[in-house]
MDTraj code that builds the backbone (N, CA, C; nanometers):
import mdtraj as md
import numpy as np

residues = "UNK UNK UNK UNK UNK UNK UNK UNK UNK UNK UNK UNK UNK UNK UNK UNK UNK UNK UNK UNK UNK UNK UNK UNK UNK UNK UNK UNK UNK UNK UNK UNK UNK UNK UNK UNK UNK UNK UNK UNK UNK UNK UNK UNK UNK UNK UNK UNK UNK UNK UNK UNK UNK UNK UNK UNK UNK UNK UNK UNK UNK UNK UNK UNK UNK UNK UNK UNK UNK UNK UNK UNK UNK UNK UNK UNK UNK UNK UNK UNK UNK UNK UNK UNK UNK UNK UNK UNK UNK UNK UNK UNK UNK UNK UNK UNK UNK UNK UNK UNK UNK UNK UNK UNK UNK UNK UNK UNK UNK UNK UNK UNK UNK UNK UNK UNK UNK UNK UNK UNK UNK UNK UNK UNK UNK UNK UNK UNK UNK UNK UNK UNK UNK UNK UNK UNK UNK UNK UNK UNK UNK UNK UNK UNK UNK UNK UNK UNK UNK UNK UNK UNK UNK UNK UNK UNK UNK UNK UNK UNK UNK UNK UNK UNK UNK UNK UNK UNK UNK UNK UNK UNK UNK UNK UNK UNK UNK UNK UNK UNK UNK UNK UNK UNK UNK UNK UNK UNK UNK UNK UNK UNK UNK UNK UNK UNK UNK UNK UNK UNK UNK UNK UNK UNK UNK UNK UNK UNK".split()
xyz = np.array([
    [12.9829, 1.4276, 5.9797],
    [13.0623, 1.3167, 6.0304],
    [13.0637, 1.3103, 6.1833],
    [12.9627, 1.4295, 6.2697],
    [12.9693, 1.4274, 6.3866],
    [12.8989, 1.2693, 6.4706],
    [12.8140, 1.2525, 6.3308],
    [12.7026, 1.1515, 6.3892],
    [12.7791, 0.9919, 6.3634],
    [12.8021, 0.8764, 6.4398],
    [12.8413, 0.7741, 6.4495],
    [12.7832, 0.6824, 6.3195],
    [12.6446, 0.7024, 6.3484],
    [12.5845, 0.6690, 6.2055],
    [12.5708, 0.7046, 6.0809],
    [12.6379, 0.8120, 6.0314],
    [12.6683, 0.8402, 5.9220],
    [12.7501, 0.7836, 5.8497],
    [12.9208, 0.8094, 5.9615],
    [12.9987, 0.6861, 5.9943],
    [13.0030, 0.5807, 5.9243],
    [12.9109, 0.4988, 5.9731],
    [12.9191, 0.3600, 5.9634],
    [12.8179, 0.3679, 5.8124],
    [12.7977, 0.4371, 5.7690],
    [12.6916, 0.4620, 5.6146],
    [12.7711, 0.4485, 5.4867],
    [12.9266, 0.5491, 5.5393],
    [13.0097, 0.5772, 5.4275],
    [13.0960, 0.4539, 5.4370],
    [13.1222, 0.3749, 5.5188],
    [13.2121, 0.2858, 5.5402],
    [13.2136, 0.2139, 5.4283],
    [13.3341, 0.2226, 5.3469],
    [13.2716, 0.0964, 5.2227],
    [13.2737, -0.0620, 5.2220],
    [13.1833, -0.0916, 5.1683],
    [13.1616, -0.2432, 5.1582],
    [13.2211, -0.3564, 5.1697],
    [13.3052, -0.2762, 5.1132],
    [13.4479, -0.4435, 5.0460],
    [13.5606, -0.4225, 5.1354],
    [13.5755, -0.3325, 5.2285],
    [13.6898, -0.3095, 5.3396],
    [13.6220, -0.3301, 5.4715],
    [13.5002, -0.2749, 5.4842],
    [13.4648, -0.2806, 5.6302],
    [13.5994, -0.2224, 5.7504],
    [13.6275, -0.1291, 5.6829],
    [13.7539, -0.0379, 5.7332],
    [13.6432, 0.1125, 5.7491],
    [13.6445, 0.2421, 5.8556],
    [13.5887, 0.3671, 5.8600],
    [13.6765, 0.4498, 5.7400],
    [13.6294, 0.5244, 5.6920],
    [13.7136, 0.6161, 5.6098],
    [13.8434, 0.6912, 5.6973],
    [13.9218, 0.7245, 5.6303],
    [14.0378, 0.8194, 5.7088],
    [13.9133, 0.9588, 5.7372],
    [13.9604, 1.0460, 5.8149],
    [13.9131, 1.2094, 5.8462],
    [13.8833, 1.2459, 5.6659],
    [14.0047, 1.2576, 5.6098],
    [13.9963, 1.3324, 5.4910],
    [13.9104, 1.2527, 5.3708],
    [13.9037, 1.1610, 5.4161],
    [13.8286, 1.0669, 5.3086],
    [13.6787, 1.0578, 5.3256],
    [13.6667, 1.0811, 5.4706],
    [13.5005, 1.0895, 5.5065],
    [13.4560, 1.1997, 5.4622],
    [13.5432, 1.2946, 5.5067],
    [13.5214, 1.4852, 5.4976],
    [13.4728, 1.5029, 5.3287],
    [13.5310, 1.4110, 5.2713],
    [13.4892, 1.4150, 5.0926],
    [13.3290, 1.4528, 5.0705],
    [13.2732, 1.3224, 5.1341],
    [13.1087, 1.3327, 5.1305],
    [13.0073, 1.4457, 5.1647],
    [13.1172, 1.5454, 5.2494],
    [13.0340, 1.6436, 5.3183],
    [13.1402, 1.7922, 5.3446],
    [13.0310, 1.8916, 5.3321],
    [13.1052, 2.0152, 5.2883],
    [12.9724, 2.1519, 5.3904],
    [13.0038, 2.2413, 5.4022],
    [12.9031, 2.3119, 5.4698],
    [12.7849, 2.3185, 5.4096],
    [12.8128, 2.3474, 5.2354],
    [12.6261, 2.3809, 5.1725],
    [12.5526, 2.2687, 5.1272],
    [12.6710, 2.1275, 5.1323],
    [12.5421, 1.9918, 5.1316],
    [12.4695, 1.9985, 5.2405],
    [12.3734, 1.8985, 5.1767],
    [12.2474, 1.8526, 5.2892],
    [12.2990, 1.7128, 5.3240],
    [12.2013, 1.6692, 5.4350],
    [12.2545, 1.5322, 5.4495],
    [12.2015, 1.4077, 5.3586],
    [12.1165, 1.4716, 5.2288],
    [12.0376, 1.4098, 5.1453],
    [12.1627, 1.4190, 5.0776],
    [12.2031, 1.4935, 5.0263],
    [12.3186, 1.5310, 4.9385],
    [12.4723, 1.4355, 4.9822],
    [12.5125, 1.4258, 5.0922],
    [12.5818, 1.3586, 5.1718],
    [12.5850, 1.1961, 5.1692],
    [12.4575, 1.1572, 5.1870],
    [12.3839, 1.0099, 5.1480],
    [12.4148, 0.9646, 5.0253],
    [12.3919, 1.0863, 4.9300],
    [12.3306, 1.0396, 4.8345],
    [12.5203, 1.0072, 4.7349],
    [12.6104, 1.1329, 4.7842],
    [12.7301, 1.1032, 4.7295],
    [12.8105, 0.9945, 4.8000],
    [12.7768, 0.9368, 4.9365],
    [12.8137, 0.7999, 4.9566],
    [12.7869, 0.6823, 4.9142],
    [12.6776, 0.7053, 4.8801],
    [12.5919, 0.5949, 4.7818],
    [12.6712, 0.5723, 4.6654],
    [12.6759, 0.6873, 4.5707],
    [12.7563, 0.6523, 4.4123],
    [12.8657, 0.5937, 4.4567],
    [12.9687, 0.6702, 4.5875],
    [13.1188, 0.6186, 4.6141],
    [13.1081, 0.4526, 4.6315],
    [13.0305, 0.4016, 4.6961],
    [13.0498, 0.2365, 4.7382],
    [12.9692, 0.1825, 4.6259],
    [12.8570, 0.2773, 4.5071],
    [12.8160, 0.1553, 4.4210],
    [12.9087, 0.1888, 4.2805],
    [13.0354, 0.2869, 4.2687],
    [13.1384, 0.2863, 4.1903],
    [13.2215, 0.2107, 4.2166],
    [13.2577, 0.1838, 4.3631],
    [13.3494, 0.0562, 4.4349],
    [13.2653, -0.0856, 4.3550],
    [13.1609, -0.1143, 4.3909],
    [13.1014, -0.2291, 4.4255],
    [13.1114, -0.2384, 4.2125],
    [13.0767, -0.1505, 4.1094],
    [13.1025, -0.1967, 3.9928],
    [13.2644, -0.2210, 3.9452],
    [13.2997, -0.1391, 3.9761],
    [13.4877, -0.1916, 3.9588],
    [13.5352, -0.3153, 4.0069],
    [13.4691, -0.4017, 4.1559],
    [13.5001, -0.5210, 4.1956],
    [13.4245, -0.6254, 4.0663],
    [13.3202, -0.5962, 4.1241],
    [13.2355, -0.7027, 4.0178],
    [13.3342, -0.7132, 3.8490],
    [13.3443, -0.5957, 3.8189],
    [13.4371, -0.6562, 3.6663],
    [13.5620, -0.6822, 3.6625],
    [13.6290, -0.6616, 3.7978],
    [13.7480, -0.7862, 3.8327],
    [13.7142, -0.8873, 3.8143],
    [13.5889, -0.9049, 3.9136],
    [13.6065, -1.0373, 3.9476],
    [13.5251, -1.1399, 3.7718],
    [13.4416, -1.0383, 3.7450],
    [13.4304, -1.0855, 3.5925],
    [13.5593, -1.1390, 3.5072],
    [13.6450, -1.0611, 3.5118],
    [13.7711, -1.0514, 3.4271],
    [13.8720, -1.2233, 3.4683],
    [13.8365, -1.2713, 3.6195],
    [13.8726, -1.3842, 3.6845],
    [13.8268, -1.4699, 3.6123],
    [13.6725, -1.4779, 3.5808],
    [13.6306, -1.5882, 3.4993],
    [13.6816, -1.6804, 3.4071],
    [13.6585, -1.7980, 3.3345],
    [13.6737, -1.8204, 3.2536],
    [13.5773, -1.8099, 3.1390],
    [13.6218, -1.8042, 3.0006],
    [13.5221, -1.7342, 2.9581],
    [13.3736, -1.7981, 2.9398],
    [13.3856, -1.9591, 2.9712],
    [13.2462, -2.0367, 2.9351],
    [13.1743, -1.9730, 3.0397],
    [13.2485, -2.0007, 3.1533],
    [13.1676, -1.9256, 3.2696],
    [13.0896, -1.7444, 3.2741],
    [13.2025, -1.7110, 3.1891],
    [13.1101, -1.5530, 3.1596],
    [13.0061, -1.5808, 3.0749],
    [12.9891, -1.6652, 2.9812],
    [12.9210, -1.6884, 2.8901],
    [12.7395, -1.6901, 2.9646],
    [12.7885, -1.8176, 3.0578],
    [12.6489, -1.8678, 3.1273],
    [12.6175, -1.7283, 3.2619],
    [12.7514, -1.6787, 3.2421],
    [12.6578, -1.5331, 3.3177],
    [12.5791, -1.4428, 3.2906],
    [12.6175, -1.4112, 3.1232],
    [12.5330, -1.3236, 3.0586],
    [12.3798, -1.4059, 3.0197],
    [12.3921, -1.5094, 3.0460],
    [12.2477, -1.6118, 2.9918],
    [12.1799, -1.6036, 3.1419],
    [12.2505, -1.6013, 3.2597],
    [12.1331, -1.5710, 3.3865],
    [12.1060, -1.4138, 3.3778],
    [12.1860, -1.3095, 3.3697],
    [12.1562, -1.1978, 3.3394],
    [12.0406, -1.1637, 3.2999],
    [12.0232, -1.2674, 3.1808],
    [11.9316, -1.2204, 3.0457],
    [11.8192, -1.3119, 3.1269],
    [11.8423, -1.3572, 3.1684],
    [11.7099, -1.4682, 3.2083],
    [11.6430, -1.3836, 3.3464],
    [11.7266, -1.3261, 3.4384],
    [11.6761, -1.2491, 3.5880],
    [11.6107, -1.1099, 3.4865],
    [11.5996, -1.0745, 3.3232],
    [11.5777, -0.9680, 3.3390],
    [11.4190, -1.0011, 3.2312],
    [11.4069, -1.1193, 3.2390],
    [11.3152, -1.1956, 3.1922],
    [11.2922, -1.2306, 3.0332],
    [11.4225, -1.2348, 2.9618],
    [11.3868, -1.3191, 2.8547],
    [11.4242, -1.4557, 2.8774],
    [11.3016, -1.4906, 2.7949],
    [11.3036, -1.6794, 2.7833],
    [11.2388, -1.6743, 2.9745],
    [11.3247, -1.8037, 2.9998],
    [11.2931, -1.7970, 3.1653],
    [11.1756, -1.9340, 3.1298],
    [11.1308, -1.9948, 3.0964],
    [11.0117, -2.0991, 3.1439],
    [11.0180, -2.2464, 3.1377],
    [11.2036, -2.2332, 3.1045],
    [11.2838, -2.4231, 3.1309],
    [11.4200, -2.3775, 3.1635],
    [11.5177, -2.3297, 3.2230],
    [11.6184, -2.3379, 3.1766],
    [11.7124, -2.4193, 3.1670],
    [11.7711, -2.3242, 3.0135],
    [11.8142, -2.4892, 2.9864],
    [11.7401, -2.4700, 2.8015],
    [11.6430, -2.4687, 2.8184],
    [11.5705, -2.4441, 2.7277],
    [11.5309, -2.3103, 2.6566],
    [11.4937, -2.2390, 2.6691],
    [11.4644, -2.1108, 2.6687],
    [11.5866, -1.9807, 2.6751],
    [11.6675, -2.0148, 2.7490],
    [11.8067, -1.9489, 2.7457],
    [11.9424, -2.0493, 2.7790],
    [12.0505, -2.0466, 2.6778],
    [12.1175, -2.1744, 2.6894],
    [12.2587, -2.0572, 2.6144],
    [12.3792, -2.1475, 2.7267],
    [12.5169, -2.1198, 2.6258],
    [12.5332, -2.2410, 2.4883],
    [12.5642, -2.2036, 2.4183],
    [12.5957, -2.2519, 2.3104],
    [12.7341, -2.3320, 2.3453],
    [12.7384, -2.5166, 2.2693],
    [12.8491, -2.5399, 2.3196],
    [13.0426, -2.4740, 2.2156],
    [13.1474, -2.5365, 2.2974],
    [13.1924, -2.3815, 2.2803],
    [13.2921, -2.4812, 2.1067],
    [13.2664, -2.6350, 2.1121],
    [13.3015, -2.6381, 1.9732],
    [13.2091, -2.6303, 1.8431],
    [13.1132, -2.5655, 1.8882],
    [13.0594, -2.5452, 1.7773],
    [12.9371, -2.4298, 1.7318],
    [12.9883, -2.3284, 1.8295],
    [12.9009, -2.2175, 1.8499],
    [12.8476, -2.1163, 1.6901],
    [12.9628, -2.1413, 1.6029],
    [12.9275, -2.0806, 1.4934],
    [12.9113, -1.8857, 1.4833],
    [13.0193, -1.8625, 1.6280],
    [12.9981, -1.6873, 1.6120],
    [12.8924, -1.6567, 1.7615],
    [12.8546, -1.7432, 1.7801],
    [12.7211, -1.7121, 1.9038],
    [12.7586, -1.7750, 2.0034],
    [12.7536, -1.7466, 2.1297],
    [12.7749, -1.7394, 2.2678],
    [12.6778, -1.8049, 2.2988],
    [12.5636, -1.7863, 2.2947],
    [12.4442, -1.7679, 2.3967],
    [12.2826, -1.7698, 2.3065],
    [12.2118, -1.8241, 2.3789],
    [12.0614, -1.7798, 2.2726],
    [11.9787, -1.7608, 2.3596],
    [11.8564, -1.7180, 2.3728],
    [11.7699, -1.6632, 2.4780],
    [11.6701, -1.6219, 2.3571],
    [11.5601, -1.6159, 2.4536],
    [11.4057, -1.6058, 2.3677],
    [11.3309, -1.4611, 2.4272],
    [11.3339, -1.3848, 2.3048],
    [11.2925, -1.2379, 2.3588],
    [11.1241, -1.2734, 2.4379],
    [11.0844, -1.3726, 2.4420],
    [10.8853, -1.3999, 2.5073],
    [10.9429, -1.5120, 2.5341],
    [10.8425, -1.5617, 2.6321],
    [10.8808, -1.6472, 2.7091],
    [10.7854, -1.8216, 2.6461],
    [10.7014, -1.7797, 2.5450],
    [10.6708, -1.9001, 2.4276],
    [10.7744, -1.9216, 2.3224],
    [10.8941, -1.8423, 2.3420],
    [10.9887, -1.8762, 2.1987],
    [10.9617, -1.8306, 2.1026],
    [10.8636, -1.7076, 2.0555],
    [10.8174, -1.6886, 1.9592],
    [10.9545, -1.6461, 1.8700],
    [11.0307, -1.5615, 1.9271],
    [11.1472, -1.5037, 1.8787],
    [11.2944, -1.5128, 1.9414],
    [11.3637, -1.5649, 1.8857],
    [11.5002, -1.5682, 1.9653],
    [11.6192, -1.4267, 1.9275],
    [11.6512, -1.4313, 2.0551],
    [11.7987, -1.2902, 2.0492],
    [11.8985, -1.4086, 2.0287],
    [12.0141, -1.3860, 1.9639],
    [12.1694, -1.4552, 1.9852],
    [12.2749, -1.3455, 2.0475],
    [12.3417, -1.4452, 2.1511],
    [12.4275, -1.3862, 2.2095],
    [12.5669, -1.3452, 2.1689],
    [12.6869, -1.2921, 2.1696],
    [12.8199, -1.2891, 2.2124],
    [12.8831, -1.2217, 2.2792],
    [12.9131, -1.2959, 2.3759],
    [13.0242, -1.2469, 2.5388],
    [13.1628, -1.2226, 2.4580],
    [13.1772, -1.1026, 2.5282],
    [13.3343, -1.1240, 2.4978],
    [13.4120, -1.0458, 2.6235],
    [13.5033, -1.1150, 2.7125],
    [13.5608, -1.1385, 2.8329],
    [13.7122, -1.0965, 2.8620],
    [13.6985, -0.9590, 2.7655],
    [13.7831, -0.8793, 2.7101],
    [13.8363, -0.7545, 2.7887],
    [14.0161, -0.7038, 2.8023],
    [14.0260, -0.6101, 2.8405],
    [14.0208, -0.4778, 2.7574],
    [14.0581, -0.5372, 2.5905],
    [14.0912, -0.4163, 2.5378],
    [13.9630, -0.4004, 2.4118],
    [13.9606, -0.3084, 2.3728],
    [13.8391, -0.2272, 2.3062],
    [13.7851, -0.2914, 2.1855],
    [13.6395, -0.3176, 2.2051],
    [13.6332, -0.3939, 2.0582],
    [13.5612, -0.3181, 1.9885],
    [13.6782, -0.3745, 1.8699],
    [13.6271, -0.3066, 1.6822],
    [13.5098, -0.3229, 1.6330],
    [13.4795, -0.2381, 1.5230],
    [13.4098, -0.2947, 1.3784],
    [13.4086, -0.4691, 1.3918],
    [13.5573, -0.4808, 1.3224],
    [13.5448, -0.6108, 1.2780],
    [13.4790, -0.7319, 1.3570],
    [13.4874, -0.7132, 1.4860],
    [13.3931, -0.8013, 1.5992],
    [13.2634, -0.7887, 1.5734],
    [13.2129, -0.6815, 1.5646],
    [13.0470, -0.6237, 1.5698],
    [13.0267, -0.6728, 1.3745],
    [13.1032, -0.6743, 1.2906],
    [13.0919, -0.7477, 1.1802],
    [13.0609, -0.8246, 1.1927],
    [13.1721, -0.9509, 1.2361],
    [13.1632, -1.0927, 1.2555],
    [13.0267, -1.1025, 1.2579],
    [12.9851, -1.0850, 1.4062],
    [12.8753, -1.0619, 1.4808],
    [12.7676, -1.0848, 1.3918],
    [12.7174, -1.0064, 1.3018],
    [12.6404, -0.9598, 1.1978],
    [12.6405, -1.0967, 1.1203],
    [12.7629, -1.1177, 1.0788],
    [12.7444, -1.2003, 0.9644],
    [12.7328, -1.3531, 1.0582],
    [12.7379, -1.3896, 1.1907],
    [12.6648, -1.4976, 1.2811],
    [12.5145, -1.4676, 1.2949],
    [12.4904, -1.3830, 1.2806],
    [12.2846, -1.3611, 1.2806],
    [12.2414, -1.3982, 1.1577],
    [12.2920, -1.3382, 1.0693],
    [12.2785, -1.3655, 0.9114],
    [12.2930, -1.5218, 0.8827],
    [12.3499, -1.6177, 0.9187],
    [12.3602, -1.7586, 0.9256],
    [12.2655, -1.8115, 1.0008],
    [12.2432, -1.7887, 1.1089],
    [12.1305, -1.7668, 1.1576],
    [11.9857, -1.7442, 1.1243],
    [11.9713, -1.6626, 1.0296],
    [11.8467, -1.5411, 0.9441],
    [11.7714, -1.5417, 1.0719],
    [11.8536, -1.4134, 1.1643],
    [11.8223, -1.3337, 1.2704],
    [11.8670, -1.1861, 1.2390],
    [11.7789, -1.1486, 1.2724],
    [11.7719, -0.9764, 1.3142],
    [11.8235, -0.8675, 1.4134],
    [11.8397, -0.9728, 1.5259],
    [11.7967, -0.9024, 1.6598],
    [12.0034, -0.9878, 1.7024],
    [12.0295, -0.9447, 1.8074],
    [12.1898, -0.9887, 1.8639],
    [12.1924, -0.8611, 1.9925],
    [12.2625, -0.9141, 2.0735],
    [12.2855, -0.8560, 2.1922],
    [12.4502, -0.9044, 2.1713],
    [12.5792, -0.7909, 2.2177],
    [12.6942, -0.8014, 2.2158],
    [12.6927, -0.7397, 2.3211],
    [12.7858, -0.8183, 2.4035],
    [12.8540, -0.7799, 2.5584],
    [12.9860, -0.8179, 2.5949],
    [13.0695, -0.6928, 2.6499],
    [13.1685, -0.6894, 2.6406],
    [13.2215, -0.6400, 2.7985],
    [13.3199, -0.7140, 2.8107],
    [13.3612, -0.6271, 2.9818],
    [13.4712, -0.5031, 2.9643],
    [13.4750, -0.4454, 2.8460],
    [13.5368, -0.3761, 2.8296],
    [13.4860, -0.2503, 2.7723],
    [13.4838, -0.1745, 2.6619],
    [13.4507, -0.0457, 2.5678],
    [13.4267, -0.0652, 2.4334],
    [13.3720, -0.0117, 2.3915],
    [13.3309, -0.0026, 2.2044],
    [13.4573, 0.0248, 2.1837],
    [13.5171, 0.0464, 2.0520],
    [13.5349, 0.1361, 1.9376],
    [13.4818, 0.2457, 1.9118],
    [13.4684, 0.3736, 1.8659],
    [13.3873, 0.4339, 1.8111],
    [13.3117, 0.3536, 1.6752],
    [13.4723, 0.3051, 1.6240],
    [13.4059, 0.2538, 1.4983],
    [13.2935, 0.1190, 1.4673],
    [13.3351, 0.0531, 1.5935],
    [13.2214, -0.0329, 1.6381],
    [13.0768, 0.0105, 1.6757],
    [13.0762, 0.1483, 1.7770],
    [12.9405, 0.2083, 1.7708],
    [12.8598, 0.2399, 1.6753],
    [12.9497, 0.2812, 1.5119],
    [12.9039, 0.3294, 1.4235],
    [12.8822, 0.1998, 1.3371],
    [12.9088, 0.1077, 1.3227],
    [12.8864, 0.0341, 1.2484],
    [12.7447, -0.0441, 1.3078],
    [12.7234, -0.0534, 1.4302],
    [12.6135, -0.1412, 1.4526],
    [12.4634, -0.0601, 1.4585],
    [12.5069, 0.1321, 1.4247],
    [12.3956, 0.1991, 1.4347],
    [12.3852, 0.1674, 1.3221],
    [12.4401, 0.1440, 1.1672],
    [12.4085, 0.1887, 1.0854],
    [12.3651, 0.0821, 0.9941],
    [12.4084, -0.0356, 1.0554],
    [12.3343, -0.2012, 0.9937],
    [12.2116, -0.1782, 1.0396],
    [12.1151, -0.3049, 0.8964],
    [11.9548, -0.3089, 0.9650],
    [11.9069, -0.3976, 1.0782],
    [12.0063, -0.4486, 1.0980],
    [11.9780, -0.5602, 1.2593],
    [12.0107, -0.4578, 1.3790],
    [11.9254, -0.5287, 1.4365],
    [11.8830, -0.4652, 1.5889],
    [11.9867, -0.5178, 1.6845],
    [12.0710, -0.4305, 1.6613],
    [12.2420, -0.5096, 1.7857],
    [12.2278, -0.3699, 1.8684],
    [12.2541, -0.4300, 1.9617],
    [12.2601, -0.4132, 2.1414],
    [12.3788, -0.4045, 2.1683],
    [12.4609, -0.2690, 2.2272],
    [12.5559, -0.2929, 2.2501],
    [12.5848, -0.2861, 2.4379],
    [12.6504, -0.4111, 2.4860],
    [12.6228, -0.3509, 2.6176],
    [12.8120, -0.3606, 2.6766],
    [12.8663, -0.2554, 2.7284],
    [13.0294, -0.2308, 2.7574],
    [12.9942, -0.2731, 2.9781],
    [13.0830, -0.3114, 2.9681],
    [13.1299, -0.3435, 3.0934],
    [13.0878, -0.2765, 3.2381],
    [13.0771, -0.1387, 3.2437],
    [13.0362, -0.0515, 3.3005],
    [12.8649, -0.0920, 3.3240],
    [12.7791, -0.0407, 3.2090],
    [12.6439, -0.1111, 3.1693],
    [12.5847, -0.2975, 3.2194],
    [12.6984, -0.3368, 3.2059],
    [12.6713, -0.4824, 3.2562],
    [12.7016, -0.5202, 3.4050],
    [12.8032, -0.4398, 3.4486],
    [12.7862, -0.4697, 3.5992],
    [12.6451, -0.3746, 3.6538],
    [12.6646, -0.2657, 3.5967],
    [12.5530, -0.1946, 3.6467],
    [12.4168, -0.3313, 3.6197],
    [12.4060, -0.3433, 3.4877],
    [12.2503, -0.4420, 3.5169],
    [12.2831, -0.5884, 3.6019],
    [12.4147, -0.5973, 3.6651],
    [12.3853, -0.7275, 3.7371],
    [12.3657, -0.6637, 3.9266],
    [12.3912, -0.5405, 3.9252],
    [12.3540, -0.4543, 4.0554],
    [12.2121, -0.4424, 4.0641],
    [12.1564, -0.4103, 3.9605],
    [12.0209, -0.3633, 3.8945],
    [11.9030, -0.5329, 3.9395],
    [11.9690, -0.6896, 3.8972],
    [11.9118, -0.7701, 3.9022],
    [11.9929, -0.8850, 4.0029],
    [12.0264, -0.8580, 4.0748],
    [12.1097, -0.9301, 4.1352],
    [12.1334, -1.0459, 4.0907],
    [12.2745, -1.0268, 4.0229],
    [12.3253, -1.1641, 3.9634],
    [12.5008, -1.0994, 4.0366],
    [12.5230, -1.2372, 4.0707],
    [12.7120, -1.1886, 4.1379],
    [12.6673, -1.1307, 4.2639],
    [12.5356, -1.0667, 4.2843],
    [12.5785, -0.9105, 4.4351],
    [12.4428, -0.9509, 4.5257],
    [12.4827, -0.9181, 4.6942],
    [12.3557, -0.9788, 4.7298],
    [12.3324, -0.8572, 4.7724],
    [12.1895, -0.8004, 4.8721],
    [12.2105, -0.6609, 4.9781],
    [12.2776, -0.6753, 5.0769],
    [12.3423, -0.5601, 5.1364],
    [12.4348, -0.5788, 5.2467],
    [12.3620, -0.5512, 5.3710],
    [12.3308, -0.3971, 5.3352],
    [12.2810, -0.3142, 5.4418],
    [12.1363, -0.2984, 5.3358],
    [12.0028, -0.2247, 5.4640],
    [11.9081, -0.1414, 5.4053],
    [11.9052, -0.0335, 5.4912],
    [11.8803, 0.0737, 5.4246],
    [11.8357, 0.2028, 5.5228],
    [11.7281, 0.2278, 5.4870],
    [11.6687, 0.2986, 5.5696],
    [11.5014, 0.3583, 5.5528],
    [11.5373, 0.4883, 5.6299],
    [11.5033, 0.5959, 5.5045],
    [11.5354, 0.7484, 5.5229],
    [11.3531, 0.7815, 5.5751],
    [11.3504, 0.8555, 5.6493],
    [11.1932, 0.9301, 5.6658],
    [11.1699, 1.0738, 5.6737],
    [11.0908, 1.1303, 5.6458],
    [11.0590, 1.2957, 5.6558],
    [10.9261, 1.2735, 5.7102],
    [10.9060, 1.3773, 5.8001],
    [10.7579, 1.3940, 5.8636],
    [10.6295, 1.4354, 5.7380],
    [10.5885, 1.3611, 5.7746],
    [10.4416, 1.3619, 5.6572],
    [10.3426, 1.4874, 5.7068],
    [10.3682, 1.5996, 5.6289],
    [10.2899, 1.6937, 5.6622],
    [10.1573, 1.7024, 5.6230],
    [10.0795, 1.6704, 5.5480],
    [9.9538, 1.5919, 5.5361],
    [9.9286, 1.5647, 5.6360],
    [9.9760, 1.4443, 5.7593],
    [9.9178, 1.4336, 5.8549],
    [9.9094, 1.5670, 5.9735],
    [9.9745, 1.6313, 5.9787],
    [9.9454, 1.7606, 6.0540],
    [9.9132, 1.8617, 6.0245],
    [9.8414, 1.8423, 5.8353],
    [9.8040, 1.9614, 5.8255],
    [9.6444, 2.0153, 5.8488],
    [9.5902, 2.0214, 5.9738],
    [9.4799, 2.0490, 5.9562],
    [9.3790, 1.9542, 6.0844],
    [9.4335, 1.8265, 6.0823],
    [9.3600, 1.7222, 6.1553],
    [9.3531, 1.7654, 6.2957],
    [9.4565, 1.8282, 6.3466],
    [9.4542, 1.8571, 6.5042],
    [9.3785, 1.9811, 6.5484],
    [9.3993, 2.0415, 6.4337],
    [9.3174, 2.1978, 6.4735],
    [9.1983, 2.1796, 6.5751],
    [9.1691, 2.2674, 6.6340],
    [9.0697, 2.3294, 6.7330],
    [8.9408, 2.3708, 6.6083],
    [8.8006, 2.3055, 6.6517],
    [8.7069, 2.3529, 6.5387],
    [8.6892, 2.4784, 6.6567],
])
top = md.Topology()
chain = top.add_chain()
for i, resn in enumerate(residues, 1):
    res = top.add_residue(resn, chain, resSeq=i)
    for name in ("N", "CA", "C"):
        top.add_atom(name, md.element.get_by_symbol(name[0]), res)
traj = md.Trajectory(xyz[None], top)
């Protein structure tokens, strides 16, 4: 913390405030390195930066979460070649159990169905049921369920043990993939770390 620029490394994002003494001192201890140092400031502001994002998720309304998880799915390249077409919210009187539809190839050969759910508290079985029996109306296989919140256990176990291919993705996982594809987050800062390339001095300067 002697160095000004370290400083200004740990500073987190969403305050643009310096850490207190004791709060900087966290990142760094005598037997870290400054790789080590970096690297635990890093998790601290991108654990900040996922806890904001699923506030500000939680702000939404839910049509609007809906068409978030459909750019999500689209920045991570299913469907993608009209949109609009290819990945679409479902409208919300007459969705039939499904959120969202998106095309696992980008010819439509196969479609995923969606459901958002814009939730604080833990979802069941009986959701990841439902779920099931909206693909099945459907005669689909495949479903992606996303939630801004946590499984069930009993929800985990029920969607391992059906023969459809359900996706479960919890809140944590979904801000992480909108960090991952920038959807909601732009870059703030870049750093460029360097180490001397010993390859180049190993050998080239010598005296024949």
């Amino acid at each position: 913390m002697k160095y000004a620029g370290f400083k200004k490394f740990v500073t987190p994002l969403n305050s643009g405030k310096v850490k207190s003494p004791k709060e900087a001192e966290s990142y760094t201890d005598e037997s870290s390195t400054p790789e080590d140092s970096i690297a635990k400031a890093f998790k601290s502001m991108n654990d900040t930066l996922i806890s904001d994002l699923k506030e500000n998720i939680l702000n939404m309304n839910p049509f609007d979460f809906e068409q978030l998880v459909v750019d999500l799915l689209e920045a991570m390249g299913y469907g993608g070649l009209k949109k609009g077409t290819y990945a679409a919210v479902t409208k919300k009187s007459n969705d039939e159990g499904i959120d969202g539809i998106v095309n696992q190839d980008k010819l439509g050969l196969d479609t995923i169905y969606l459901q958002a759910k814009r939730w604080k508290s833990d979802v069941g079985r009986k959701e990841i049921q439902e779920f099931v029996g909206a693909l099945e109306g459907k005669h689909s296989k495949k479903g992606i369920f996303i939630t801004t919140s946590k499984y069930h256990k009993t929800a985990l176990a029920y969607a391992a043990a059906v023969s459809h291919k359900i996706i479960l993705i919890d809140g944590d996982r979904l801000a992480d993939l909108m960090i991952k594809y920038n959807i909601g987050v732009n870059t703030y800062a870049t750093y460029s770390l360097k180490r001397i390339d010993s390859d180049y001095f190993s050998g080239q300067f010598q005296t024949p």
